[in-house]
LOKOLVO-118429 format. One record per residue (C-alpha): residue number from 1; chain; x, y, z. Coordinates in Angstrom, 2 decimals. Layout:
REM residues N
(node NUM, 'A', (X, Y, Z))
...
//
This chain:
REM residues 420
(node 1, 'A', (0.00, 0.00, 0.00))
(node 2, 'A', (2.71, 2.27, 1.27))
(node 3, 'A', (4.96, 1.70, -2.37))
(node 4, 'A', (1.61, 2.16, -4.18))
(node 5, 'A', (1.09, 5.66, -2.14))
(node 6, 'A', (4.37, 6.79, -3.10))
(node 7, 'A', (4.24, 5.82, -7.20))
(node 8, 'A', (1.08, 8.12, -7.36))
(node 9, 'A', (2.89, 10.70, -5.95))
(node 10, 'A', (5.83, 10.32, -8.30))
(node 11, 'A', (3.12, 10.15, -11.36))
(node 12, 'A', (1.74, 13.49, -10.12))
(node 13, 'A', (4.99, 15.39, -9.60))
(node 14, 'A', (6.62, 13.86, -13.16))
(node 15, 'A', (3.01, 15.46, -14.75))
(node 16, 'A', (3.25, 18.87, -12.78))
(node 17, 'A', (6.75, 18.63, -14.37))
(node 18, 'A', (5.54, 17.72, -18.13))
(node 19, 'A', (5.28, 21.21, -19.68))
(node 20, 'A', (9.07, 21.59, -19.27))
(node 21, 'A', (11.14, 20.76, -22.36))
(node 22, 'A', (13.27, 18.38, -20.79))
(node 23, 'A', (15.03, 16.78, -17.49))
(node 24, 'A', (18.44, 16.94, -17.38))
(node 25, 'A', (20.35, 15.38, -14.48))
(node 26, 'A', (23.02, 17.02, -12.79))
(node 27, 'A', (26.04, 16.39, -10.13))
(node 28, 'A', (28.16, 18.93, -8.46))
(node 29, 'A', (31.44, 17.78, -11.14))
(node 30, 'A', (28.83, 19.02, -13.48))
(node 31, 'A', (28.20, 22.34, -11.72))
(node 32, 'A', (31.72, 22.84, -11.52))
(node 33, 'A', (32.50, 21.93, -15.60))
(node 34, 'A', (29.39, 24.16, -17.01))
(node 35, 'A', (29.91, 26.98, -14.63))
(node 36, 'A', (34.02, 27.35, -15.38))
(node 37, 'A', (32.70, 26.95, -18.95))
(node 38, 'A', (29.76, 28.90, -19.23))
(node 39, 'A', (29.58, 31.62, -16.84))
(node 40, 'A', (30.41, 35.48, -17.89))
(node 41, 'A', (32.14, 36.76, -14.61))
(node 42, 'A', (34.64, 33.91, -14.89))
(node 43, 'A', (34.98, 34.46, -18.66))
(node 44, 'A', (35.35, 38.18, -18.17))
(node 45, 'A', (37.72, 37.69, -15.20))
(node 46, 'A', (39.85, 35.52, -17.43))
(node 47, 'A', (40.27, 38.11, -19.74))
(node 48, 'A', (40.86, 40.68, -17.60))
(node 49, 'A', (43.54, 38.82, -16.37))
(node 50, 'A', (45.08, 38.13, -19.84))
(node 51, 'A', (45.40, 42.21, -20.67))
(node 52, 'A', (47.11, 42.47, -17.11))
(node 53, 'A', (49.52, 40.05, -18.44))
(node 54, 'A', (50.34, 41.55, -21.48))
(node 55, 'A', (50.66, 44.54, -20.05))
(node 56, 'A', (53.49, 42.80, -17.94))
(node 57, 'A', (54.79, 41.59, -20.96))
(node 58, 'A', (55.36, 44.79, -22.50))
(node 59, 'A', (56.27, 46.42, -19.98))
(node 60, 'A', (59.74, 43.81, -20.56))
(node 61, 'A', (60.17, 45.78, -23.66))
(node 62, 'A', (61.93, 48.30, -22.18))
(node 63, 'A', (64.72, 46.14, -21.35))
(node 64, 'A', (65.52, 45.09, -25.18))
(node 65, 'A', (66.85, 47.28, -28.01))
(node 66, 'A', (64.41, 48.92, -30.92))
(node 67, 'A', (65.59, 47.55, -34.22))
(node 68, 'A', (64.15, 48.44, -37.77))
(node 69, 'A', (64.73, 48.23, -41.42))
(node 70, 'A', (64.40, 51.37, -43.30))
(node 71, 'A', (64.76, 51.46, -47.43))
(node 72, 'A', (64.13, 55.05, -49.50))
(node 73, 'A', (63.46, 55.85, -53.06))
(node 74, 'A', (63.47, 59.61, -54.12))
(node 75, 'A', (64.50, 61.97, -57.03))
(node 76, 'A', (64.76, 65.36, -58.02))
(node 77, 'A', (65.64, 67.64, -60.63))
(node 78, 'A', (66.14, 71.47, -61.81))
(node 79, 'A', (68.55, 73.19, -63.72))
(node 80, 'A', (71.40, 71.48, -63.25))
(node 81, 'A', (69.93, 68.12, -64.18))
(node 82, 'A', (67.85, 65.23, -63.01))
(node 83, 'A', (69.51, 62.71, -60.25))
(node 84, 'A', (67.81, 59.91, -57.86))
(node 85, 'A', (69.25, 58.27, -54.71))
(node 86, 'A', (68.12, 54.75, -53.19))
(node 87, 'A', (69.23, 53.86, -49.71))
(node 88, 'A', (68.33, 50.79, -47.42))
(node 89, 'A', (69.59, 49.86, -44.13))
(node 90, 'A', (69.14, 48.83, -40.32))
(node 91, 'A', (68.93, 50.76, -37.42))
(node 92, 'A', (68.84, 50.25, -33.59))
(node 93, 'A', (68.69, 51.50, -29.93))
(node 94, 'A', (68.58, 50.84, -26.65))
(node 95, 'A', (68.26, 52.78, -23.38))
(node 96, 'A', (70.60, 51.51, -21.22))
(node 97, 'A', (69.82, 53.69, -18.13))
(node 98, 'A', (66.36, 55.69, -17.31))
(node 99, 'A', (66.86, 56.20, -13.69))
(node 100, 'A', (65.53, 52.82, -13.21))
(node 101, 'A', (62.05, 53.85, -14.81))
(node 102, 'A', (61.88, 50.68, -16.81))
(node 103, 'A', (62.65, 48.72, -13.72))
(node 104, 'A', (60.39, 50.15, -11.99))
(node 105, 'A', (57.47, 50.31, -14.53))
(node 106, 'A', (58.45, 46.56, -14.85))
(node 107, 'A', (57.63, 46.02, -11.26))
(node 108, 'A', (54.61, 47.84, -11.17))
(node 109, 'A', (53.38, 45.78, -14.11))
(node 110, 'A', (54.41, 42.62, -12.27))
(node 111, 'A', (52.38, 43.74, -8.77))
(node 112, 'A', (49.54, 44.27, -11.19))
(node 113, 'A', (49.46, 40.91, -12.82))
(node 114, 'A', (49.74, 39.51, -9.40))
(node 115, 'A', (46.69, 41.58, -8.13))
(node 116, 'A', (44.23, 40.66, -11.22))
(node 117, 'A', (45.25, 37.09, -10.45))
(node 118, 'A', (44.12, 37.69, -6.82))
(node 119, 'A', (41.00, 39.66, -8.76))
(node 120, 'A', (40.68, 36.53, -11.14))
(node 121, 'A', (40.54, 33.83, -8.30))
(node 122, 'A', (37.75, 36.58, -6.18))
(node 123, 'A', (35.33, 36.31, -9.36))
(node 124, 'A', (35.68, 32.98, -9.56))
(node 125, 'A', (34.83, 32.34, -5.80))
(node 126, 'A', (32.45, 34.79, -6.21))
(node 127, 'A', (30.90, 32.57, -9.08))
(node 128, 'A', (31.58, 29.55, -6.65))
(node 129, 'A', (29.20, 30.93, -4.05))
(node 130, 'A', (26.39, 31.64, -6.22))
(node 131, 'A', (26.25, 28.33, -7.74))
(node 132, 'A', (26.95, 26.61, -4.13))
(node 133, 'A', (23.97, 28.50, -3.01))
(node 134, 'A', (21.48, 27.94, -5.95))
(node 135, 'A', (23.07, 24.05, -5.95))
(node 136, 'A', (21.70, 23.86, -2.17))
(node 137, 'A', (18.72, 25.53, -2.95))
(node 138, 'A', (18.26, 22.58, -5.61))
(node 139, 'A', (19.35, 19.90, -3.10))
(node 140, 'A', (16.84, 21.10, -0.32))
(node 141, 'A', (14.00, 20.80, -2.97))
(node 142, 'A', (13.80, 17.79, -4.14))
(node 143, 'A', (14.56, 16.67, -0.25))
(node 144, 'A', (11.42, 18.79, 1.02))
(node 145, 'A', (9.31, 16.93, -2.04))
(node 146, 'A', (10.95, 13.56, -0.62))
(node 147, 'A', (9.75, 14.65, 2.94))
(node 148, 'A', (6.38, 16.40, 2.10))
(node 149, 'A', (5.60, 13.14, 0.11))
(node 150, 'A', (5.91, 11.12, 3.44))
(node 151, 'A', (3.94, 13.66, 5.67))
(node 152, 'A', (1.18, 13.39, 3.07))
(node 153, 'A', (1.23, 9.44, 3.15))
(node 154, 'A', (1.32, 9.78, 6.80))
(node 155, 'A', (-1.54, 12.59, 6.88))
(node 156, 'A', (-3.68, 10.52, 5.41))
(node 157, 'A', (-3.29, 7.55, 7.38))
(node 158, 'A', (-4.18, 9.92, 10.14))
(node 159, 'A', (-6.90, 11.24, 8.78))
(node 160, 'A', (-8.61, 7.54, 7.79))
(node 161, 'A', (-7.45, 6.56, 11.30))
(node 162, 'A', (-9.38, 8.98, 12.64))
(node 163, 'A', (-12.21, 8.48, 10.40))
(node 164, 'A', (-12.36, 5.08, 11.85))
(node 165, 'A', (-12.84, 6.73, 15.45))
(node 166, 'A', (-15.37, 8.93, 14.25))
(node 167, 'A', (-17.30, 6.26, 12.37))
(node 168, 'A', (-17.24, 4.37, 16.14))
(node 169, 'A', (-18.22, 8.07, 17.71))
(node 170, 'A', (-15.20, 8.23, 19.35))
(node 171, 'A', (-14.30, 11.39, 17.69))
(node 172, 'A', (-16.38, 14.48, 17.23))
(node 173, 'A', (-16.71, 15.75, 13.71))
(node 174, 'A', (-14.62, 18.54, 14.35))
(node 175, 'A', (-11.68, 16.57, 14.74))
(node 176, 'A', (-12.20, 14.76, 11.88))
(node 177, 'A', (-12.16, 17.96, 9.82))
(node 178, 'A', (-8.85, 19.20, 11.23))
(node 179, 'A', (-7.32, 15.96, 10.25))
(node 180, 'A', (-8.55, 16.28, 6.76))
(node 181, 'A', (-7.46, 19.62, 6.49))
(node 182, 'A', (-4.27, 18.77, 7.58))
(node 183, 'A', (-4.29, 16.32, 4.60))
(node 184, 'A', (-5.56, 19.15, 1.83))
(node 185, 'A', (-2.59, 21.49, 3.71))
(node 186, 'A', (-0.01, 18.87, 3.18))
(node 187, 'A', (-0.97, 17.71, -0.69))
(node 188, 'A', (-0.73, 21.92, -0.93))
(node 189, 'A', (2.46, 21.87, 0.86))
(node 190, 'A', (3.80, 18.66, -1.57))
(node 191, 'A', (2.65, 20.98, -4.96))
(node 192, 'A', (4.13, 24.55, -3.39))
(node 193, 'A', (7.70, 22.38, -3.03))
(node 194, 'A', (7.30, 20.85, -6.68))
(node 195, 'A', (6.56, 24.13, -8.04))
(node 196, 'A', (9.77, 25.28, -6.47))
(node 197, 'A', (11.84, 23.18, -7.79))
(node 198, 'A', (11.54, 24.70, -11.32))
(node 199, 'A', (12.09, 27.84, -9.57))
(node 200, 'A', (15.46, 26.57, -7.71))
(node 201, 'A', (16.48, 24.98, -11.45))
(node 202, 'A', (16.16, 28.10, -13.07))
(node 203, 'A', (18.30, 29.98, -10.15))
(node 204, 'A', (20.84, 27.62, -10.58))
(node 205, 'A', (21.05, 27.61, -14.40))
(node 206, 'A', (21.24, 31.35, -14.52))
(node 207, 'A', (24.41, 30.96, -11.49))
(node 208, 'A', (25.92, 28.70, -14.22))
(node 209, 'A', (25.24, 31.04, -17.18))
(node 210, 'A', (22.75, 28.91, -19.21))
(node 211, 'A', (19.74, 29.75, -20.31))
(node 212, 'A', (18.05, 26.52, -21.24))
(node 213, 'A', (14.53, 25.65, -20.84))
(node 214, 'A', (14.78, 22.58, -18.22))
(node 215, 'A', (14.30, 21.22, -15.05))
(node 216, 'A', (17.44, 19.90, -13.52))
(node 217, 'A', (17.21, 17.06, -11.65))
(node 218, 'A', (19.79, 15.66, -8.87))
(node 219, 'A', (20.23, 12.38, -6.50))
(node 220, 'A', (23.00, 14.61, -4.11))
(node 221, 'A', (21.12, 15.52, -0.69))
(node 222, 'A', (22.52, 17.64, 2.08))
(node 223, 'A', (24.81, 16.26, 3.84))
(node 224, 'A', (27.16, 18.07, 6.83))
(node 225, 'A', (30.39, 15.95, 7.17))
(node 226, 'A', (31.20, 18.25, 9.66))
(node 227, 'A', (29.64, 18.80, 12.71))
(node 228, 'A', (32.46, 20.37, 14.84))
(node 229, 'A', (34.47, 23.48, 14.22))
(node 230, 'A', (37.83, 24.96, 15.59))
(node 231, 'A', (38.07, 28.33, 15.36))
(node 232, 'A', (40.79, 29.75, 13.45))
(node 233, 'A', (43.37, 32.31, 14.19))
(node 234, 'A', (42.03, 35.10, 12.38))
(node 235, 'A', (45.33, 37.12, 12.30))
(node 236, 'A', (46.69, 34.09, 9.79))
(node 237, 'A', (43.41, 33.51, 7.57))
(node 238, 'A', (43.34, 37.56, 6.81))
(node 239, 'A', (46.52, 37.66, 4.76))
(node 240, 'A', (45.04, 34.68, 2.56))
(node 241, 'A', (41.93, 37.02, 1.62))
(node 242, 'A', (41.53, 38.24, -1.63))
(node 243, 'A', (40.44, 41.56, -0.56))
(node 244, 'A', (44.00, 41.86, 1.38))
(node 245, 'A', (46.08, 40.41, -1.37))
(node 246, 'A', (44.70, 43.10, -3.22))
(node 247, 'A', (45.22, 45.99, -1.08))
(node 248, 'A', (48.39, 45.01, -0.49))
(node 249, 'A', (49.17, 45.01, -4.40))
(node 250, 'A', (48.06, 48.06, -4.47))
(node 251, 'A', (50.31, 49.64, -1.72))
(node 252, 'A', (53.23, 48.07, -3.57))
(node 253, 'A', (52.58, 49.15, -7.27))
(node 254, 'A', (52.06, 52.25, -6.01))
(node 255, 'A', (55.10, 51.85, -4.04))
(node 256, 'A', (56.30, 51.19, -7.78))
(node 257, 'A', (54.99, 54.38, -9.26))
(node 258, 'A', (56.81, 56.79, -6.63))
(node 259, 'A', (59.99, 55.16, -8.00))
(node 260, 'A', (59.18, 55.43, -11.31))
(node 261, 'A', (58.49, 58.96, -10.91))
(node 262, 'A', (62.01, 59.92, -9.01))
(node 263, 'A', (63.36, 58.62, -12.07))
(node 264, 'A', (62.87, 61.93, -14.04))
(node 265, 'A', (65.75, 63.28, -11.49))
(node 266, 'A', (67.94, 60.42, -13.02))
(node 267, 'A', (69.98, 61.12, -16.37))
(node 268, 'A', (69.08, 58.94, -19.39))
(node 269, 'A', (71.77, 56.98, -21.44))
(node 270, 'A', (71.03, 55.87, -24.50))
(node 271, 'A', (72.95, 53.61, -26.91))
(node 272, 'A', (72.10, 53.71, -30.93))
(node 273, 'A', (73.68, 52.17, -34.13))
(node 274, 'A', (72.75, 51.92, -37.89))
(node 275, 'A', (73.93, 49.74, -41.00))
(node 276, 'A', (73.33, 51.34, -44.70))
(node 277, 'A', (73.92, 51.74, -48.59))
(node 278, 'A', (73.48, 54.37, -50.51))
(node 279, 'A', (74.01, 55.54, -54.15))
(node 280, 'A', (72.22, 56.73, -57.15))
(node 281, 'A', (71.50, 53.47, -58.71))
(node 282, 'A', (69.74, 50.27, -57.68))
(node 283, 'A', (71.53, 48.54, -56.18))
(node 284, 'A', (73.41, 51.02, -53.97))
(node 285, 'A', (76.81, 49.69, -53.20))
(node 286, 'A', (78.27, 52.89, -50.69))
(node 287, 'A', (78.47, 51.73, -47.74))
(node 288, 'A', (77.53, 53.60, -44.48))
(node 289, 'A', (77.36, 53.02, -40.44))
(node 290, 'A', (77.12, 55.01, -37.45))
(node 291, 'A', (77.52, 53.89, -33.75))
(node 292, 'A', (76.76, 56.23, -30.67))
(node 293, 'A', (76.20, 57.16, -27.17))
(node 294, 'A', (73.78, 59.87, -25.56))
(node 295, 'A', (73.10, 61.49, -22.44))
(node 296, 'A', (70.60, 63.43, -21.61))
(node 297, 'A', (69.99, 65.30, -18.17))
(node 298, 'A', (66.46, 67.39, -17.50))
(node 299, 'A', (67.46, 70.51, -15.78))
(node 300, 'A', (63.95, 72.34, -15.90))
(node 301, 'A', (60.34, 71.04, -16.81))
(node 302, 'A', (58.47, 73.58, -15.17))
(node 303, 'A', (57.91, 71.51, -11.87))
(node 304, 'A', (56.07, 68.85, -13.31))
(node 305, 'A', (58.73, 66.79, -11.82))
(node 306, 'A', (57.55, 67.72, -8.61))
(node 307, 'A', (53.81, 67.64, -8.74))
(node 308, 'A', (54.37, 63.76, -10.22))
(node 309, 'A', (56.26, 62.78, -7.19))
(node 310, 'A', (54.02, 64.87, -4.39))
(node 311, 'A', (50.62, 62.85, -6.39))
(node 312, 'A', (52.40, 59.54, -6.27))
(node 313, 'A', (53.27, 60.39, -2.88))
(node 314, 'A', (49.70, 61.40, -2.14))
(node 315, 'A', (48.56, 57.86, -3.62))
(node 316, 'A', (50.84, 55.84, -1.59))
(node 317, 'A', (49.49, 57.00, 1.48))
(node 318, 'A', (45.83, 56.48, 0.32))
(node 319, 'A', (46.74, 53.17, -0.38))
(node 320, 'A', (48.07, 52.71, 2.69))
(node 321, 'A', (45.21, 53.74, 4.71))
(node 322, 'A', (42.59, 52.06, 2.36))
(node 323, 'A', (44.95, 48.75, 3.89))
(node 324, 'A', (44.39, 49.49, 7.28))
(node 325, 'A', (40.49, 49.74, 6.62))
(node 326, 'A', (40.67, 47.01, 4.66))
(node 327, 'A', (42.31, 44.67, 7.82))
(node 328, 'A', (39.84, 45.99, 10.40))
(node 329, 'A', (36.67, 45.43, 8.15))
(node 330, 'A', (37.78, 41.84, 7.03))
(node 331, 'A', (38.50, 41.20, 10.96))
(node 332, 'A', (35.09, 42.12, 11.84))
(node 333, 'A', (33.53, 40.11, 9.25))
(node 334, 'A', (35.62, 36.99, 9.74))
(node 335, 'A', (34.21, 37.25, 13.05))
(node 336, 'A', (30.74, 37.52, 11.94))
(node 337, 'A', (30.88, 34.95, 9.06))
(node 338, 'A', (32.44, 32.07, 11.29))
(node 339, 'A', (30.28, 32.86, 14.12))
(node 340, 'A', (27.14, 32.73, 11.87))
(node 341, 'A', (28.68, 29.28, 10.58))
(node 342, 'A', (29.58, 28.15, 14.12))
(node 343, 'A', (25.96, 28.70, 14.75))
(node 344, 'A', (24.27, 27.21, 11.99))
(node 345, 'A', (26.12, 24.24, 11.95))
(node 346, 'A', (25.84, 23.19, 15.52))
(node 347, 'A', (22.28, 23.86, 15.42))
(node 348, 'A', (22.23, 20.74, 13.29))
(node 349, 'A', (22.90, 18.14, 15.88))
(node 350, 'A', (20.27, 19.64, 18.14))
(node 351, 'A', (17.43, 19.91, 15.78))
(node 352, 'A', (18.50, 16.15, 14.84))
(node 353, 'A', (18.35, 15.10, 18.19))
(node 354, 'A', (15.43, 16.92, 18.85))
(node 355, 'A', (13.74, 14.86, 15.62))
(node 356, 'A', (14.54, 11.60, 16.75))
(node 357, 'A', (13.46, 12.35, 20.07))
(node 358, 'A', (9.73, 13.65, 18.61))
(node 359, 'A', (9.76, 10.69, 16.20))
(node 360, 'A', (10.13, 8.13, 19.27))
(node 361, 'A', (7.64, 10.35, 20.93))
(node 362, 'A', (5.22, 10.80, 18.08))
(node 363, 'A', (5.18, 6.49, 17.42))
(node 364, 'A', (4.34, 6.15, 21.01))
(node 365, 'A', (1.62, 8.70, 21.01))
(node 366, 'A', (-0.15, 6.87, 17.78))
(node 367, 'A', (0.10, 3.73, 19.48))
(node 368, 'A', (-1.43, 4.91, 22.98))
(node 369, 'A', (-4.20, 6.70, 20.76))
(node 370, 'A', (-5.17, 3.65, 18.86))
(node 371, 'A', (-5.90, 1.72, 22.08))
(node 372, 'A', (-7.35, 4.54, 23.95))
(node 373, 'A', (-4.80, 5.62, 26.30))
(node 374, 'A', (-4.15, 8.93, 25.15))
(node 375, 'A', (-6.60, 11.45, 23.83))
(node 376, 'A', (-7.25, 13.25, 20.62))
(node 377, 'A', (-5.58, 16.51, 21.77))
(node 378, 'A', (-2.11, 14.88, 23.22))
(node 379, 'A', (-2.11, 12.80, 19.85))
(node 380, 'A', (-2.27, 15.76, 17.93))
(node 381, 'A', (0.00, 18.04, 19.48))
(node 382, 'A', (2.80, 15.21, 19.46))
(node 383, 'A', (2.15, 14.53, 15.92))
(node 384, 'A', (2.19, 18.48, 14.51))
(node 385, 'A', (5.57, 19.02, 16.94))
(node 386, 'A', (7.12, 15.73, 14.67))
(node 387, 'A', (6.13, 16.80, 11.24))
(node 388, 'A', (7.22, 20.98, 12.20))
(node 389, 'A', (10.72, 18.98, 13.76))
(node 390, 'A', (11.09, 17.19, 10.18))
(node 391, 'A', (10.94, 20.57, 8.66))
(node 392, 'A', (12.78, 21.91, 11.19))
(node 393, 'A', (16.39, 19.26, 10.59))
(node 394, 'A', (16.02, 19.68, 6.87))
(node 395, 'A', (15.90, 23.73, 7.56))
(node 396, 'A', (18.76, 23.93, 9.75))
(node 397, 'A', (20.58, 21.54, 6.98))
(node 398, 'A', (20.19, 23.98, 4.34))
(node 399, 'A', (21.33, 27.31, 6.68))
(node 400, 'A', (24.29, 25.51, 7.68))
(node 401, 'A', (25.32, 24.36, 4.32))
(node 402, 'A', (24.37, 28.36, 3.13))
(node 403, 'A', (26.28, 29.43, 5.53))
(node 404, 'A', (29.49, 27.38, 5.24))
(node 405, 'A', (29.71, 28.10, 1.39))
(node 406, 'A', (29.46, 31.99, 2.31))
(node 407, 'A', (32.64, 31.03, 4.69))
(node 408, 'A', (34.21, 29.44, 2.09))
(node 409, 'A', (33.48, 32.80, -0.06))
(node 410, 'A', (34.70, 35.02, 2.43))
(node 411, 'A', (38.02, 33.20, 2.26))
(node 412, 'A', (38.14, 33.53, -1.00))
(node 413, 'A', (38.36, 29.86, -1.80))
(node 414, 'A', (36.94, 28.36, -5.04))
(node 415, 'A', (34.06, 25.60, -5.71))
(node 416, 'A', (33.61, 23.68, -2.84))
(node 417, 'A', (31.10, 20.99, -2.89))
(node 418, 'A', (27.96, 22.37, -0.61))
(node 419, 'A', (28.18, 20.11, 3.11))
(node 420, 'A', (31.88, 19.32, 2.91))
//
C-alpha cells in the first residue's frame, strides 16, 4: 500500500513537471565543468587577467633594443639636371639607463598581474558561491518533495485513522475535519515544493550562465560531514583574503609608481647604431654606419617633476590607509561569518536530536491513541511538533550548508562541494 502511495505521488509530480522541455540530471562535477565553462564573470575575469599580463609583458620591452629596417626611393631635378638616390639599411637603440624607470614600470606591471590574479581567483569564488547556493537551494527541494511526500502518506493515514474513530463516535466531527485539512494542507504543501523546484532549477542555471529551458534534476542531498568546528586564528586567515592580497598590491605598485616617478631626477643613457647603402642606382653599393652614445639630463620642466612625485606620494598613502580599513573590516567580518557558521552548523545536531526524540515520541503517542490511552488533543500536538521537527532538521541543513559556502566565499576559496 505504502509503495503504491508513493508511485502516485511520483506520477503526479513527473506530470506537474511535463510542460518543461526536458530533465536533465546534474552532479556537483557538473556544476563545476558548465559553470568554469559557461559563466560570464569567470569568462570576463579571465580576460581581464590576460590584458594584465600583457601589459606585464610589454612592460619587458623596455629592457631590449628597438631595431628596424628602413629602405628610400626619391628623385629630383632642376637646372642642373635630373639625379635619384636609393638607400636601405638597419637601425637600432637601446636605453641603457632611465633612472631605473623601466625597472620600476616593470615592477609595477608585475604587482599588477599579481593583483588581477588575486581579482581573477575573487570572481571565480564569487561565481563559486552563487552556484553553491542555488546548488543547495536545488538539493533542499527535491529533499522537502521527498519529505512532504511522506507527511502526506502519513496525513492521510491519520486522517482515515481517525475516520475510523469517528465512524465508532469516538471522535467528534470537528476533529475529523482538522485531520482532513491537515491532509488538503499537506498535498498543498507537496505541490508549493514541486513548483519550487523549477524555480530553484532556473536559479541555478542562470548561477551557471545557461539559459536553457529545463528542469534539472539531482540524487546529491545535504549532507554536513562536519559537525564540529575549531576556530581559526584570524590574524593568519586575513593575509590569505583576496580583498588583502589586493590591497596590499596596491600599496606596492604604487610603491612602484613613486619610484618610477624619481626617475625623471635620473639622467638617461642611450645607446644607438645603424647599417646602410646608398648611391644613385639600384643597387646602392656605398656603404655607411654610425655607432653612438647619448646622455641626456632634465634641468627644468616647469615643476612637473615635482607635482608627479608629491601625487604619487599622495597615492601611496591612500593606499596605505585604504589597507588598514581594509584589515579591520575583514577582521570584523571573519568574526561575523564564522560565528554565523559556528551557529548554523551546531544547530544541526540539536534539531537532529530533537527529531529523533519527537519521532520516538510521536510512534508512542499513535500507538497509545489507537488503544485509547491517550486522547485526541495529546495525539495531535505530538504529531504536529514531529512533522514541524522534520521541517525543522532539513531547515537547519540547508542554513548551515548556506552558511558554510558563504565562509568558504569570504576566504576567498573556489568551488567547494555544498556540506563538505
Amino acid at each position: 500500500m505504502k509503495r503504491h502511495f508513493l508511485f502516485i505521488l511520483s506520477l503526479m509530480f513527473l506530470s506537474g513537471l511535463s510542460y518543461a522541455a526536458s530533465v536533465e540530471k546534474i552532479t556537483w562535477d557538473g556544476v563545476v565543468r558548465q559553470t568554469n565553462e559557461f559563466n560570464p564573470s569567470v569568462k570576463t575575469a579571465k580576460f581581464k587577467l590576460d590584458n594584465a599580463k600583457q601589459a606585464y609583458n610589454r612592460s619587458l620591452s623596455g629592457f631590449m633594443p628597438d631595431v628596424s629596417l628602413n629602405a628610400a626611393a626619391g628623385q629630383s631635378g632642376g637646372d642642373s639636371g635630373f639625379s635619384r638616390s636609393y638607400s636601405y639599411g638597419l637601425s637600432a637603440g637601446l636605453t641603457i639607463f632611465s633612472g631605473f624607470s623601466t625597472y620600476n614600470e616593470v615592477k609595477q606591471r608585475s604587482t599588477e598581474l599579481e593583483s588581477a590574479q588575486v581579482t581573477y581567483n575573487r570572481a571565480v569564488s564569487d561565481a563559486a558561491y552563487n552556484v553553491e547556493t542555488q546548488y543547495i537551494n536545488l538539493m533542499w527541494a527535491y529533499e522537502t518533495v521527498d519529505m512532504l511526500k511522506q507527511i502526506l502518506e502519513r496525513r492521510s493515514e491519520n486522517r482515515d485513522m481517525v475516520k475510523l474513530k469517528y465512524d465508532s463516535g469516538n471522535v467528534d466531527q470537528g476533529s475529523l475535519k482538522r485531520v482532513e485539512a491537515d491532509v488538503e494542507l499537506a498535498s498543498f504543501n507537496l505541490k508549493q515544493a514541486q513548483r519550487y523546484i523549477e524555480t530553484a532549477s532556473a536559479a541555478l542555471l542562470n548561477a551557471i550562465g545557461r539559459n536553457d529551458d529545463i528542469i534539472l534534476n539531482t540524487d546529491e542531498r545535504l549532507a554536513l560531514k562536519e559537525r564540529e568546528l575549531s576556530r581559526p586564528d584570524f590574524n593568519t586567515i586575513l593575509s590569505t583574503i583576496p580583498e588583502f592580497l589586493i590591497a596590499q598590491y596596491s600599496v606596492d605598485s604604487y610603491k612602484a609608481q613613486l619610484a618610477k616617478t624619481k626617475s625623471q631626477w635620473w639622467p638617461t643613457l642611450s645607446a644607438s647604431g645603424s647599417l646602410s647603402r646608398r648611391g644613385n642606382e639600384w643597387a646602392p653599393d656605398n656603404n655607411a654606419w654610425s655607432a653612438g652614445l647619448s646622455l641626456s639630463y632634465p634641468l627644468f620642466s616647469g615643476g612637473t617633476a615635482i607635482a608627479d612625485v608629491n601625487t604619487s606620494s599622495n597615492m601611496l598613502k591612500i593606499s596605505e590607509e585604504n589597507m588598514k580599513n581594509v584589515i579591520n573590516s575583514l577582521r570584523a567580518s571573519a568574526v561575523s561569518y564564522y560565528n554565523n557558521m559556528a551557529n548554523s552548523v551546531e544547530i544541526v545536531s540539536v534539531r537532529e536530536f530533537y527529531l529523533n526524540a519527537s519521532r520516538l515520541q510521536a510512534e508512542i503517542s499513535s500507538r497509545k491513541y489507537v488503544n485509547g490511552l491517550a486522547t485526541y488533543q495529546e495525539w495531535y500536538q505530538i504529531e504536529n511538533d514531529y512533522i514541524s521537527s522534520q521541517s525543522s532538521f532539513l531547515d537547519s541543513k540547508r542554513s548551515a550548508a548556506a552558511a558554510k559556502v558563504q565562509w568558504y566565499n569570504f576566504l576567498g576559496q573556489g568551488f567547494v562541494q555544498p556540506g563538505k
